[in-house]
C-alpha positions in Angstrom: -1.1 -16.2 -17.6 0.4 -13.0 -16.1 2.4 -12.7 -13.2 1.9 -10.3 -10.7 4.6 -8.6 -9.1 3.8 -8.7 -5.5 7.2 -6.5 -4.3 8.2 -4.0 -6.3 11.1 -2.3 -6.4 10.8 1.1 -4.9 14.3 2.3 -5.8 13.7 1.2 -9.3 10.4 3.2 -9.7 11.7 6.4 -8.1 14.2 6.4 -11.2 11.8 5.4 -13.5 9.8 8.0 -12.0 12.4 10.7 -11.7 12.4 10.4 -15.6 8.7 11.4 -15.9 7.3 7.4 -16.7 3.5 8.3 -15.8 3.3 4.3 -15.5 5.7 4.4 -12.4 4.6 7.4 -10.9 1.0 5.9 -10.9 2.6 2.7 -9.2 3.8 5.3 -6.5 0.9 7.5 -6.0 -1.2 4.1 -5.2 1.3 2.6 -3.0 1.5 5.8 -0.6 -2.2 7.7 -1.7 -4.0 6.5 1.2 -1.5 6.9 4.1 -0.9 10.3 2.8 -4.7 10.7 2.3 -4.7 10.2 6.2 -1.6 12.2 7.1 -3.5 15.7 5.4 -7.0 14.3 7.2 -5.3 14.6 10.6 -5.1 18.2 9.8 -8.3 19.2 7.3 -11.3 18.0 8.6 -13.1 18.3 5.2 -12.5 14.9 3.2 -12.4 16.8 -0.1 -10.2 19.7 1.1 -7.8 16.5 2.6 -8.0 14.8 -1.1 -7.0 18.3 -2.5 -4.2 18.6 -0.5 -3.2 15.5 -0.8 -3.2 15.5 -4.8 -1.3 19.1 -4.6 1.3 17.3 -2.3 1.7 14.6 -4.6 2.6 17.2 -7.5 4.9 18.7 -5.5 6.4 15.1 -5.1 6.7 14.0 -8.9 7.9 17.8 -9.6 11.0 17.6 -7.1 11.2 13.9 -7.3 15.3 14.5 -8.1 16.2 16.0 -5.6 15.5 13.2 -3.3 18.8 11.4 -1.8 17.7 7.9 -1.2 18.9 9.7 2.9 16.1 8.0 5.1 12.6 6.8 3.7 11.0 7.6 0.6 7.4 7.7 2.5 9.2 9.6 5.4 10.0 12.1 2.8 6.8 12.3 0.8 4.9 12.5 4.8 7.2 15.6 5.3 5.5 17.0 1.9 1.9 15.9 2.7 2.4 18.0 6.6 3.9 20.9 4.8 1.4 21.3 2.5 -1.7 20.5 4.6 0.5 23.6 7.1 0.4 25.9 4.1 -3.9 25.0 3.1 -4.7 25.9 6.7 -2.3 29.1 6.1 -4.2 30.1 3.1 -7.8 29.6 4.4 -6.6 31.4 7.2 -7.5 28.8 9.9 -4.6 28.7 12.0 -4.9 31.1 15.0 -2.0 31.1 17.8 -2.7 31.8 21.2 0.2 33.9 22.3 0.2 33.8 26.0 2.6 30.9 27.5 1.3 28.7 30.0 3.6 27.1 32.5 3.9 23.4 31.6 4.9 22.0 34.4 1.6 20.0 35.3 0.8 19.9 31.7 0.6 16.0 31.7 0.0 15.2 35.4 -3.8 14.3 34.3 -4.1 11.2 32.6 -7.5 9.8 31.8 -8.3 6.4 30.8 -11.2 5.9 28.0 -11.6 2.9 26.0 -12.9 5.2 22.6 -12.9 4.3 19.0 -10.4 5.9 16.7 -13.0 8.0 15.0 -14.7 9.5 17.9 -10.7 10.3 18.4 -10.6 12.0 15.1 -13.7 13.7 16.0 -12.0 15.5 19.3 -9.5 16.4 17.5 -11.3 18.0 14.7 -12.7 20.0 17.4 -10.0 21.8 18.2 -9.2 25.1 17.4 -6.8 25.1 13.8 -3.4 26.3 15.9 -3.9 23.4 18.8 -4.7 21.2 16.7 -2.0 21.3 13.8 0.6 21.9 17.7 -1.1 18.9 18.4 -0.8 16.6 15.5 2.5 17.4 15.0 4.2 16.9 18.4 1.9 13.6 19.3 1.1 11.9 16.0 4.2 13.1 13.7 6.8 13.5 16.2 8.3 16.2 15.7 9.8 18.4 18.7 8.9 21.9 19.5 12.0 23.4 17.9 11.2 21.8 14.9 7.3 22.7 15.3 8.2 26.5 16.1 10.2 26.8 12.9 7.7 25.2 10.6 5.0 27.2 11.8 7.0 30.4 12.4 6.3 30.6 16.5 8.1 30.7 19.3 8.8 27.2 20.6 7.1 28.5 24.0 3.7 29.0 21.8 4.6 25.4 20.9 4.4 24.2 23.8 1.5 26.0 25.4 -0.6 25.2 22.0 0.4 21.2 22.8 -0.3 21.9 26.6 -4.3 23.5 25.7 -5.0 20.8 23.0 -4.3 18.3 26.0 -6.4 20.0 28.4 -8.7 20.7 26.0 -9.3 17.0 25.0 -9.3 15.8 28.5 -12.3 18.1 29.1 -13.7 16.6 26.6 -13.2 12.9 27.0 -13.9 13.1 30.8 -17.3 14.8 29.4 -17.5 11.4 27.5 -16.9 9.3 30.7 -19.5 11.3 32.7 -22.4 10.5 30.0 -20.7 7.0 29.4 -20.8 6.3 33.2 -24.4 7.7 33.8 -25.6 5.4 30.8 -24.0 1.9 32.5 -25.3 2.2 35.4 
């Protein structure tokens, strides 16, 4: 009978890893593939382009697997990768478009709206934003990351942060109140 290793040993791979052993780099790629699969989704709508992406980012992993420190998480690190790359896809296909004027965003999150929508009809409005509100978006609500850290990543301003964040908002407010409107009509 063989034994199945239910926890492995994720220090212990990376080495094994680091020292080009295809088996524990395969043990990797399938313990983080479909997180990062998501993580380039948020940002490339196309499936395929996303799996693309993904698999590049995941090259770049295994290639600069050395230099990691064992300083934070090793999926925190291999996330980092996965936004950097999906940023530099959009780059290339020329999708991300700034809007340079800065809005005041001092009201920018007075409005909250209440909807009770599933999480793909949430991947759907966000997909329908345009490529620079949407990576703004993404990256400040979903990843985390603060709009000095955005501004540098993406090479803007940290005011073109902001008012990127502060139209994606407005811009999926529209939308879900839209929702509520056809949603309310229909119970009724």
């Amino acid at each position: 009978m063989k034994v199945i290793q239910l926890h492995k040993n994720e220090t212990q791979l990376i080495k094994k890893a680091v020292k080009q052993n295809r088996e524990a780099q395969h043990v990797l790629f399938e313990m983080y593939a479909p997180k990062k699969l998501s993580v380039c989704r948020y940002y490339i709508k196309d499936l395929q382009h996303a799996e693309n992406v993904m698999l590049d980012g995941f090259f770049k992993v295994f290639k600069n697997l050395s230099s990691f420190k064992n300083e934070g998480s090793f999926e925190g690190w291999i996330r980092k990768i996965m936004v950097r790359q999906s940023i530099s896809f959009l780059r290339q296909q020329k999708k991300i478009e700034f809007s340079m004027e800065d809005i005041p965003v001092q009201d920018a999150y007075a409005d909250h709206i209440n909807v009770d929508i599933e999480v793909s009809m949430i991947q759907e409005l966000i997909d329908g934003l345009p490529e620079g509100y949407k990576v703004v978006f993404i990256m400040y609500a979903i990843e985390g990351y603060k709009h000095p850290e955005i501004a540098k990543m993406l090479n803007i301003s940290e005011g073109t942060s902001k008012s990127q964040l502060f139209k994606a908002r407005k811009m999926l407010q529209e939308k879900i109140r839209k929702i509520n409107k056809v949603t309310s009509y229909g119970t009724t």
